[in-house]
N, C-alpha and C positions, 0 to 999 in steps of 0.2 A: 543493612536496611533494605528493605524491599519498597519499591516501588511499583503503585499498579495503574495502566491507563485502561480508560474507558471507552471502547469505539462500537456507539450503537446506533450511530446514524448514518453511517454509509450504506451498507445495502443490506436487503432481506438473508441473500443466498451470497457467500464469499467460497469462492475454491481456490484459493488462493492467496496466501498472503506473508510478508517478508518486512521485516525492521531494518531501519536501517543501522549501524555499529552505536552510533550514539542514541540512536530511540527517536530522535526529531524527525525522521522522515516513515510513511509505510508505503509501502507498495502491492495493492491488490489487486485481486479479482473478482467482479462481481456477477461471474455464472455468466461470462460471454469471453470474445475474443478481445476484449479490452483489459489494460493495465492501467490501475486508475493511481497516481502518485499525491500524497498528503505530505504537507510541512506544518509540523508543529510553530503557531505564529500567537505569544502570547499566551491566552488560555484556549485557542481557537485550534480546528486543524484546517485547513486551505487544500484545495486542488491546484496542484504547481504543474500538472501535465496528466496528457493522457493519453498512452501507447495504442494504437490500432490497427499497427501492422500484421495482428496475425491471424491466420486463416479460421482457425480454431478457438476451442474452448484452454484458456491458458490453465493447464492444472499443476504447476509449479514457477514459483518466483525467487530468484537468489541474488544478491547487492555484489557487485566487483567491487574490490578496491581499486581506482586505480591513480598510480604514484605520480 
């Protein structure tokens, strides 16, 4: 069974962007040096945080696990 979400309200321009293992979380970028992080809450997605440490344009994003 496929499942498909919808994300067309966060930004115009995305270069960047990463699921997390279960799909409840994403992690993007919306064409600056910002990491914008979404939690799936209900039928809603939520901004839980927002990365701004880096100097740059973030053009790749990847989830660790860690144990």
């Amino acid at each position: 069974m496929s499942t498909t979400t919808f994300l067309n309200r966060f930004a115009i321009s995305i270069t960047a962007h990463a699921w997390n293992a279960d799909r409840t979380k994403i992690a993007l970028c919306p064409n600056n040096n910002e990491i914008e992080i979404y939690g799936k809450q209900q039928n809603e997605w939520v901004l839980e945080a927002t990365l701004r440490e880096h100097d740059a344009v973030v053009t790749s994003i990847d989830w660790v696990r860690f144990r």
